[in-house]
C-alpha positions as CSV (number, residue, x, y, z in Angstrom):
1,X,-22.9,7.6,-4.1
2,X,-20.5,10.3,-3.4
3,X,-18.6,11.5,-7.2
4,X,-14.7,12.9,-6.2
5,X,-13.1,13.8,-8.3
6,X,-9.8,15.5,-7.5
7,X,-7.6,15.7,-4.4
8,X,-7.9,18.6,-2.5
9,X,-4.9,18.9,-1.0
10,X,-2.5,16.5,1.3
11,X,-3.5,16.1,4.8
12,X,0.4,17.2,6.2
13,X,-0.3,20.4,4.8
14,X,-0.3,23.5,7.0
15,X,-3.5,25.0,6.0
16,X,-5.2,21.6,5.1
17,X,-4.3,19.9,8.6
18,X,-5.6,22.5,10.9
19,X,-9.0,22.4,9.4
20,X,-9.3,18.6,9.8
21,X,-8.2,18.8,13.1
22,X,-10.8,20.8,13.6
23,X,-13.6,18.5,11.9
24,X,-11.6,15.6,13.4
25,X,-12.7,16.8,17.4
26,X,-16.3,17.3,15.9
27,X,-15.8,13.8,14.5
28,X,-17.0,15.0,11.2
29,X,-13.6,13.4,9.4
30,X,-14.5,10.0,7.4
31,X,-11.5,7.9,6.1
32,X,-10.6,5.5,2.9
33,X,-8.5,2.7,3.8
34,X,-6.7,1.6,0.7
35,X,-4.4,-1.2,0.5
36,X,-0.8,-1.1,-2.2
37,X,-2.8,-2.3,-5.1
38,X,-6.2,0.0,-4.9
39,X,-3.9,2.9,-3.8
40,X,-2.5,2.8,-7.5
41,X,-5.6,3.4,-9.3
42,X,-7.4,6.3,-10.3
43,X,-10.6,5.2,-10.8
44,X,-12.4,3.0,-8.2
45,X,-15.4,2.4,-5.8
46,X,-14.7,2.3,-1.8
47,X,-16.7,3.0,1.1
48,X,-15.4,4.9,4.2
49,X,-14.5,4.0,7.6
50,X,-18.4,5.5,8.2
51,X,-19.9,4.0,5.1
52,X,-20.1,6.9,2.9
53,X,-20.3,5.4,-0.8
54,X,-17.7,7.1,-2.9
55,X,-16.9,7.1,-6.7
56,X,-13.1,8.1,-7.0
57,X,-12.7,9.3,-10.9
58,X,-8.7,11.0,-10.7
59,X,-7.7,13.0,-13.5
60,X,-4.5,11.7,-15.1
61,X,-2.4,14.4,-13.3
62,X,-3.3,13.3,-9.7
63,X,-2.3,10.2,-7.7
64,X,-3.6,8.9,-4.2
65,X,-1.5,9.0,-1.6
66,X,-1.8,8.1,2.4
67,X,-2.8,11.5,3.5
68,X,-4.7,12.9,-0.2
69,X,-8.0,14.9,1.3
70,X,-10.9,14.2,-1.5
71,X,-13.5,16.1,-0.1
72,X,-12.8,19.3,2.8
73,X,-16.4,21.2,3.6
74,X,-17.8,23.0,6.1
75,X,-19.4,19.8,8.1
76,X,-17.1,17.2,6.6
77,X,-13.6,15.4,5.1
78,X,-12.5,12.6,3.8
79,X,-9.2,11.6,3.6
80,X,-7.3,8.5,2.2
81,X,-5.6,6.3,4.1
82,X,-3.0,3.3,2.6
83,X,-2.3,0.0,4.7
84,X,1.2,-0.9,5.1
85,X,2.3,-2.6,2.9
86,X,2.9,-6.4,3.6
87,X,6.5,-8.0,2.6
88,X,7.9,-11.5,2.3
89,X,10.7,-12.2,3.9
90,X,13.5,-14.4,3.0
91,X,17.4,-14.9,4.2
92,X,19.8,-16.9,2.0
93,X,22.4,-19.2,4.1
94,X,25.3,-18.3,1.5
95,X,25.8,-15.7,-1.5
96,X,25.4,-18.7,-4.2
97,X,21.7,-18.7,-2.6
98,X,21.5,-14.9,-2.4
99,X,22.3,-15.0,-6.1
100,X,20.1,-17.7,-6.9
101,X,16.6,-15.7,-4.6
102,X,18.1,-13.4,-6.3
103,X,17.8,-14.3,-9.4
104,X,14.4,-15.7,-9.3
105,X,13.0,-12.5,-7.8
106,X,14.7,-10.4,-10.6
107,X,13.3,-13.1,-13.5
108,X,9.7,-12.7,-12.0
109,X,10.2,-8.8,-12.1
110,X,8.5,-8.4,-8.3
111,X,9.2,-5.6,-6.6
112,X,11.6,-6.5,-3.7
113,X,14.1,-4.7,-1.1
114,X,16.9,-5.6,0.3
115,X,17.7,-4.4,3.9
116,X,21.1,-6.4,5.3
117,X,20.9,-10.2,4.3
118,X,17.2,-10.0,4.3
119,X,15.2,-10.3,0.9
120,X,12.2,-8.7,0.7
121,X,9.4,-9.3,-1.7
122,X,6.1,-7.6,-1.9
123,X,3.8,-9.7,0.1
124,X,0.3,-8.2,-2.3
125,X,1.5,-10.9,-5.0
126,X,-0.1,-13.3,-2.5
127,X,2.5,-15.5,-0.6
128,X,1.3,-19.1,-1.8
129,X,2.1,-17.5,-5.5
130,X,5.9,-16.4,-4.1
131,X,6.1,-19.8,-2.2
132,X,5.1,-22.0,-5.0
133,X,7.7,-19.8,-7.6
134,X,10.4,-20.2,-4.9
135,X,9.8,-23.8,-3.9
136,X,12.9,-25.1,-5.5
137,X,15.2,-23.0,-3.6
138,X,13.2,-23.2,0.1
139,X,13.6,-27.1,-1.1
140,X,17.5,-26.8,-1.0
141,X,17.3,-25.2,2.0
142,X,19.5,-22.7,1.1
143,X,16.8,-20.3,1.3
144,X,14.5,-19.9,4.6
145,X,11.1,-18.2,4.6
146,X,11.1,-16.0,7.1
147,X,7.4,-14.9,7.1
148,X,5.6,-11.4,6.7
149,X,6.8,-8.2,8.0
150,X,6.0,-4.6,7.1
């Protein structure tokens, strides 16, 4: 198992990116695909896109990001990656509705955005757990699931 135990640096930079791009047409650059929920933690087991083991251990200071380099040597990288992020998407017929999805959203304390008449809730609380919480109103049919996006 692999120990890391600090980011290097951030893949965009200058310095940083010409290296990997380097490593990357040797194919000697492994990645960490992290979804919205792992990405937040500090301290976790994953496995790369080549199946390196790794122990990430963060210090409190340091946060992953899409793009965080963990390990940059001679014959190797590896480099987070995060998933999109899923969303929930919802559209009220009138404001009273709005206000209501609203509402509920806001009592539940989920993370949501609003982009035109579109309600937008993050889709990693697992959509049967939004959907059962929201039934009442998709019952009215005031409110219309609209699916997942990202």
């Amino acid at each position: 198992m692999l120990k890391l135990n600090s980011i290097v640096g951030l893949a965009a930079d200058q310095q940083l990116s010409a290296r990997l791009h380097l490593l990357d047409h040797e194919g000697r650059v492994e990645f960490i695909m992290l979804d919205t929920a792992e990405i937040a933690r500090r301290r976790l087991s994953a496995r790369t896109d080549r199946g390196t083991l790794c122990a990430i251990s963060l210090p409190r200071t340091q946060r992953l990001v899409d793009g965080a380099v963990l390990l940059l040597e001679d014959k190797r990288a590896i480099v987070v990656r995060a998933e999109p992020e899923r969303w929930l998407v919802f559209k009220a017929a009138d404001a009273a509705a709005g206000i209501e999805l609203g509402y509920c959203a806001g009592n539940m304390h989920w993370p949501v955005r609003f982009e035109g008449d579109h309600l937008y809730v993050v889709g990693e609380l697992g959509s049967g757990h939004v959907l059962d919480r929201l039934q009442h109103v998709l019952d009215q049919g005031a409110v219309v699931f609209l699916g997942e996006g990202k």
